[in-house]
C-alpha positions, 0 to 999 in steps of 0.5 A: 500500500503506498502512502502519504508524506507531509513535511512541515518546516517549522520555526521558519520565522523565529530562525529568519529573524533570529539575527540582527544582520541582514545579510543573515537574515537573508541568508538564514530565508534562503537556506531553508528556501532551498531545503524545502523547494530542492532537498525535499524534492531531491530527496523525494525524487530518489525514492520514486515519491511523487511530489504533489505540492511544495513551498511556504515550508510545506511539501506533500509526497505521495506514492512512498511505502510506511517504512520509506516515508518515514526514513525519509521524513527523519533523515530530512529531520536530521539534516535540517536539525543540523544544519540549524543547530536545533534552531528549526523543526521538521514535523511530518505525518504519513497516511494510507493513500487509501480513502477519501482526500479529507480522511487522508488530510486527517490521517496525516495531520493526526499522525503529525500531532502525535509525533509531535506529542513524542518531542524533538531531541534536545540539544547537547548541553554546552560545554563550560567556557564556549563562545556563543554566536557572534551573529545570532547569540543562540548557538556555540561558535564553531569558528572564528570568521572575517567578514570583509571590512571587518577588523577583528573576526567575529565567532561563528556557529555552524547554523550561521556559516550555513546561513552565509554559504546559502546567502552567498549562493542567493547573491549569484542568482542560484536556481531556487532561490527567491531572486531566479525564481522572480527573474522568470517572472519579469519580463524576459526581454529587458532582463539580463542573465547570468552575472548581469542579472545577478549584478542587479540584485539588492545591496547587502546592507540596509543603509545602502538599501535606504539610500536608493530611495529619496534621500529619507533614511527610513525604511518600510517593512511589509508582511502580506498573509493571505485571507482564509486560505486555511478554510479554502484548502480543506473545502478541496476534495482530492490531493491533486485539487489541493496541490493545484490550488497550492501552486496556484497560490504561490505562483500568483504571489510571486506574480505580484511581487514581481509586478510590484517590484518591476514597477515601483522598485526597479532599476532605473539607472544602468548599473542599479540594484534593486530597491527592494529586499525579499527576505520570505515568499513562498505559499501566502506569506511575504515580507520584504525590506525596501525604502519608505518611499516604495512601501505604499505602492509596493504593498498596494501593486501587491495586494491588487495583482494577486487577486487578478492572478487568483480570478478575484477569489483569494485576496491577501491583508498587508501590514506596513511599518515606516521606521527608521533605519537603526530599529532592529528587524525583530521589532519591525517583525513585531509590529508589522505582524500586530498590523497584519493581525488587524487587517486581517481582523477587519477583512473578517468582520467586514466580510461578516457584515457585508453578509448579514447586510445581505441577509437582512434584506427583505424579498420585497425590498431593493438591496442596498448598493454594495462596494465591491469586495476589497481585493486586500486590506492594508493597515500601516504604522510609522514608528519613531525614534522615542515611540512605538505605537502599535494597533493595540494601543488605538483605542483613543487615537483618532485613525481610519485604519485599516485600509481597503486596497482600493480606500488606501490608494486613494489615500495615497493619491490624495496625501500627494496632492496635500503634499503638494499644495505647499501649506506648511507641515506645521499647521497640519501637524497642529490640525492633526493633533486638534483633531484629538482634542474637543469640538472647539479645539479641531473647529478653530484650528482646522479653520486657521489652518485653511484660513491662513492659505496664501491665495484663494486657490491654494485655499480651495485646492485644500479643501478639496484634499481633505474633504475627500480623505475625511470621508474614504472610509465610508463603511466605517464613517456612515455608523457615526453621525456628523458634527452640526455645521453651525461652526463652519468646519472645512470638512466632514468630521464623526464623532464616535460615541464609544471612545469620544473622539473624532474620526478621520482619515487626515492624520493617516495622511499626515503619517504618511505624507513623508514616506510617498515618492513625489515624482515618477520614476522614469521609464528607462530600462534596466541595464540601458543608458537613460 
């Protein structure tokens, strides 16, 4: 009887981010990339396994017998665990072939939580006086090594001089590593090959990623998840739907980042680098490093492209911090998976209410004119040198997010007019901060601030920037009534009962109005003179 071989990397982010280093981190992607879209598949291909699916750490293997699954599953297990030093797991399950596909899927998940229950082994225990790893802090160094530049050696676990080989390889576009796979993806007549391509990948250090931006020197940090996909891939009915829709999934992702990365982070200049860093892709999940000035339209041309790639039904959430260059990439990864949690909390409840909204209308009555549904929900959070204020602290801030897709690029393009129309950042900052305040307090301020244009024209161009952004979020603006117009407000205000503050979408802009790209890149090919 043959059987069924899942493989589950696990630990993936905890051993990416487990160094402050980004050539590490890079490093530590693409070795465990390689593992699991080449060494799986290697290693399943030499015992006659068929691989059903294979990427975002997950392989699925079928046509094995019991003893073959499980010799392969633990000879992977001991290869990753030591080329990790423990550092990252490997579960696997095995199930009959025989059978309906979800009584298979329940064997094998059932399988893997048992073997899970039995523990990993632990860890030789150190020895007295051994050095930890310089880079990652984690392991006993191994070696002494010298990085380029560098004065004195720094002491090195194996884990990590397996995370710098693996970096390295990446560095020279090897087969499977995220960078040759998006190469494929870009368009085939204006990318060069070989050591060309290879010479446009991005720079190794942050400080000199930032600078291909506009000068700023902070930084944007994306995570994109996709919404539901759990509850998509148990309604499939047979291995091969499941591994079909997999691989639609994971290719449409690497379509969109392609996209993204072609349009807003190219290369414009001969001889440039891309503006952009992936340090994870693969199934539904992305994260990337790029200037702040990139970040918004990145994530928007992301989100927008995976939902065509996948016919509009699968849609992803995103979540975006602007920060300054010196914040360590373990609190990036914090906030920006708190950021994504609440945007994928919203997508949930919005779509909750857009069914109940359908629901509880009458046979006789006329529906009520729906938006369409959002192709992503965005949620974005600037941290400062002195503050860090995540989505769990809102509670009495005044903020419109999370974002749909759609409201978010129009926020987008209208804080470009607002940084455009010349009013000094000082008042809207003063607007901004009023706007927390009482009735009066955002009255009189918002009221000078429009007052104080220079010309007529500067004044009516104002208002119709901010007009539009106190009101992009309609769903959630329409549950709260407006301010009486007695005193003459520039635009549209809500008051939520709930928290006692005022609502709108311009301190979101003004958050966002220093990390936009004003001008255009122009359209000059990669690797061509201008």
């Amino acid at each position: 009887m043959t059987h069924y071989l899942w493989l589950e990397i696990e630990g993936i982010q905890r051993f990416v981010f487990s160094s402050p280093k980004l050539k590490v981190l890079r490093g530590g992607s693409a070795l465990l990339d390689i593992f699991n879209r080449t060494r799986m598949v290697e290693e399943a291909k030499k015992r006659d396994g068929e691989v059903v699916l294979v990427g975002g750490g997950h392989c699925l293997i079928r046509g094995l017998s019991y003893t073959t699954a499980e010799e392969l599953g633990l000879a992977l297990r001991r290869e990753l665990y030591r080329d990790t030093d423990g550092l990252v797991g490997l579960a696997f399950g095995i199930a009959p072939a025989d059978g309906t596909w979800p009584t298979i899927r329940d064997a094998y998940r059932a399988d893997l939580t048992r073997r899970a229950r039995q523990g990993a082994p632990a860890p030789a225990p150190l020895p007295p006086f051994v050095a930890l790893c310089s880079y990652c802090g984690l392991s006993p160094a191994r070696e002494l090594y010298r990085e380029q530049g560098e004065r004195r050696p720094a002491s090195l676990c194996h884990s990590c001089r397996q995370r710098l080989r693996a970096e390295h390889e990446s560095s020279r576009a090897h087969r499977e590593t995220i960078w040759e796979r998006l190469r494929r993806r870009f368009p085939a007549d204006e990318v060069p090959d070989g050591e060309a391509y290879c010479a446009m990948l991005p720079p190794r250090e942050l400080a000199e990623l930032v600078e291909l931006g506009s000068g700023s020197r902070y930084l944007a940090y994306v995570y994109c998840d996709g919404n539901g996909m759990g509850k998509k891939l148990r309604e499939v009915e047979s291995a091969d739907a499941y591994g079909k829709l997999s691989g639609m999934v994971d290719d449409a992702l690497h379509r969109a980042v392609a996209s993204a990365l072609w349009k807003h982070c190219r290369p414009w200049l001969p001889r440039g680098r891309f503006a952009a860093e992936v340090l994870l892709l693969g199934g539904d999940d992305l994260i990337a490093v790029m200037p702040a000035d990139r970040g918004a339209d990145f994530t928007s041309e992301v989100l927008d492209v995976f939902h065509r790639e996948t016919k509009r039904e699968l849609r992803l959430s995103a979540g975006v911090v602007f920060a300054p260059l010196a914040t360590p990439i373990a609190i990036l990864q914090q906030v920006a998976d708190d950021l994504l949690r609440s945007a994928k909390r919203y997508a949930y409840l919005d779509e909750a209410r857009q069914r109940l909204q359908r629901k509880d209308v009458c046979a006789e009555s006329s529906p009520p004119p729906e938006r369409p549904p959002a192709c992503g929900y965005i949620d974005f959070q600037e941290l400062t040198s002195t503050e860090i204020e995540v989505c769990g602290r809102r509670a009495h801030a005044i903020t419109c997010r999370p974002y749909r897709c759609d409201d978010f690029a129009e926020l987008v393009r209208r804080t470009r007019e607002l940084r455009a129309s010349g009013v000094p950042r000082g008042r809207l900052h003063a607007m901004a901060e009023a706007l927390r305040g009482t009735e009066r307090q955002a009255r009189s301020i918002t009221r000078l601030v429009v007052g104080r244009a220079n010309e007529e024209r500067e004044r009516s161009a104002l208002l119709d920037i901010l007009k539009p952004l106190a009101t992009a979020k309609e769903p959630r603006a329409q549950s709260y009534p407006k301010y009486p117009d007695g005193g003459d407000v520039p635009y549209d205000l809500y008051w939520d009962e709930r928290q006692e503050h005022l609502w709108s979408a311009v301190p979101d802009a003004l958050e966002l109005i220093d990390h936009l790209s004003v001008h255009q890149q122009p359209a000059t090919p990669a690797g061509r003179d201008a």
